[in-house]
C-alpha positions, 0 to 999 in steps of 0.5 A: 490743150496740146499748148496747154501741156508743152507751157506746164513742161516748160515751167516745171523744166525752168524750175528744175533747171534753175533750182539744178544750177543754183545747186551746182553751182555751190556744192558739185564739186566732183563724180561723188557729190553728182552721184549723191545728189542724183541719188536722192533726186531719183529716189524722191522720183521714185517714191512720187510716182509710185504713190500715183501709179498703178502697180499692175500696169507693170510688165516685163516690156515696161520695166524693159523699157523704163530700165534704159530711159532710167540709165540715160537718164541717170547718167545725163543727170550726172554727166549735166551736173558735173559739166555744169560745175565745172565750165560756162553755164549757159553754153552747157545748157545749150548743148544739152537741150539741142539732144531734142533735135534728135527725137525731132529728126525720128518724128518726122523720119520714122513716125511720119509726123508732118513737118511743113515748111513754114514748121520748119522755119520756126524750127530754124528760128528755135536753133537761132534762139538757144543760140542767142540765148546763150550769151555766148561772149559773155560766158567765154570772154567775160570777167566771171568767165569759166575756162572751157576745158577739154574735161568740160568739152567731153563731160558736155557731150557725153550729157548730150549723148545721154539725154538723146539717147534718154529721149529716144527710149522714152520715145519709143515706149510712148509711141509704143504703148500710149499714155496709160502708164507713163506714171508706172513707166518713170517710177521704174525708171527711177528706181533703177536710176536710184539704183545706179547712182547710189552704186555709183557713189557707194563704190566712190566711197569704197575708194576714199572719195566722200562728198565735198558737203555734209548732207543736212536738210539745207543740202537735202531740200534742193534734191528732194524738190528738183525730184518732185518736180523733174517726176511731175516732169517727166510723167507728163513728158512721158503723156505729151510724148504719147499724145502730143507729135513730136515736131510740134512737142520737142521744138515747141518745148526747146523754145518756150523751156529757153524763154522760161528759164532765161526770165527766171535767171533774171529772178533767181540770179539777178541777172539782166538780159541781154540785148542778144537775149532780149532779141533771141525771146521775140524770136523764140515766141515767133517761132513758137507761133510758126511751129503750131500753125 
């Protein structure tokens, strides 16, 4: 059941991903257009789990703790977004998913979740694999390569910064206070990162900065469905962390989410794999065996 959840997390994180890329790709242009369309992103979030979840189970500790996963949260998202417009793709993505080591470190530190030696070695092959994954000489000295500058550098880590910090909150809500309400727990939280974002960018608009896109349904339709499903997402997240240990969950999750989103690359960008990459999914697979004996 366990391996069940982590497979469906790794899905729904390739599509948001994938669909996230694709977006920013042709429209993040600048702070206004990521803020715009977090916005939207997190008030469809939010309208989603509202609908599922229980109003009562919402308390003074939970709006608390969903109050800042929804700022780190809201401002990875836009942090990733931007980074993403603006420099190598795959080495951005890779940056940002090794914020999952952190929350991996707290489970085997503070919450004394067992890390056998044979796990840890598929840890190691799981870093192995993000790395190769990410087609590293081919985003820095290829033809179609993105110039790595010292904006793109700071964006990346600062992404970085937010989703550790994002997952260490969430983190210690689940461990906190189980599975229960992890639907009231991510409607809070993106509601508040809603909030934020459309602040954000209502104060840009004070200043004379307006998005570099006409909002249309076109524009419209791949905030709305990244929404759904990074809220069908993070529930579920928000559940596997409760249940789930999080040296089992977080590596198992890194691995499996990398060879998702690197077999849907080949679909929605056309892309072939690369040898490195190729290698890199054999790895990632036996890693993913060694991390769940």
């Amino acid at each position: 059941m366990d391996l069940l959840i982590i497979l469906l997390l790794c899905l729904l994180a390739a599509t948001k991903v994938l669909t996230q890329s694709r977006f920013a790709k042709n429209n993040t242009k600048g702070i206004a257009d990521s803020a715009l369309f977090n916005a939207l992103v997190f008030a469809t979030m939010a309208l989603l789990s509202f609908l599922i979840s229980d109003i009562k189970e919402i308390n003074l500790s939970l709006f608390m703790g969903a109050a800042f996963f929804g700022f780190f949260n809201v401002s990875f998202q836009m942090l990733y977004q931007i980074a993403l417009s603006c420099g190598p793709t795959s080495i951005t993505a890779l940056i940002a998913s090794m914020a999952s080591i952190v929350p991996l470190i707290t489970s085997a530190v503070f919450y004394k979740e067992p890390l056998s030696a044979v796990n840890f070695i598929g840890v190691i092959l799981i870093v192995i694999t993000l790395v190769m994954n990410a087609d590293i000489k081919k985003e820095v000295g290829g033809e179609n390569a993105k110039k790595v500058s010292k904006k793109w550098f700071l964006l990346t880590v600062l992404a970085f910064c937010g989703n550790s910090l994002g997952m260490l909150a969430q983190q210690l809500y689940a461990k906190t206070t189980g599975a229960s309400s992890s639907s009231a727990f991510v409607a809070c939280s993106s509601a508040f990162a809603s909030v934020i974002a459309f602040g954000v960018f209502a104060l840009l608009r004070l200043k004379g900065q307006k998005p570099s896109y006409r909002l249309s349904f076109s524009k419209a339709f791949p905030c709305i469905a990244v929404g759904a499903v990074l809220g069908v997402f993070q529930i579920l997240h928000t559940y596997a962390m409760a249940v789930i240990p999080g040296t089992v969950l977080f590596p198992t999750y890194s691995a499996g989410s990398a060879i998702s989103i690197a077999l849907g690359s080949t679909v929605v960008f056309r892309e072939k794999l690369s040898r490195a990459q190729f290698v890199s999914l054999i790895i990632g697979i036996t890693a993913i065996v060694l991390i769940n004996i």
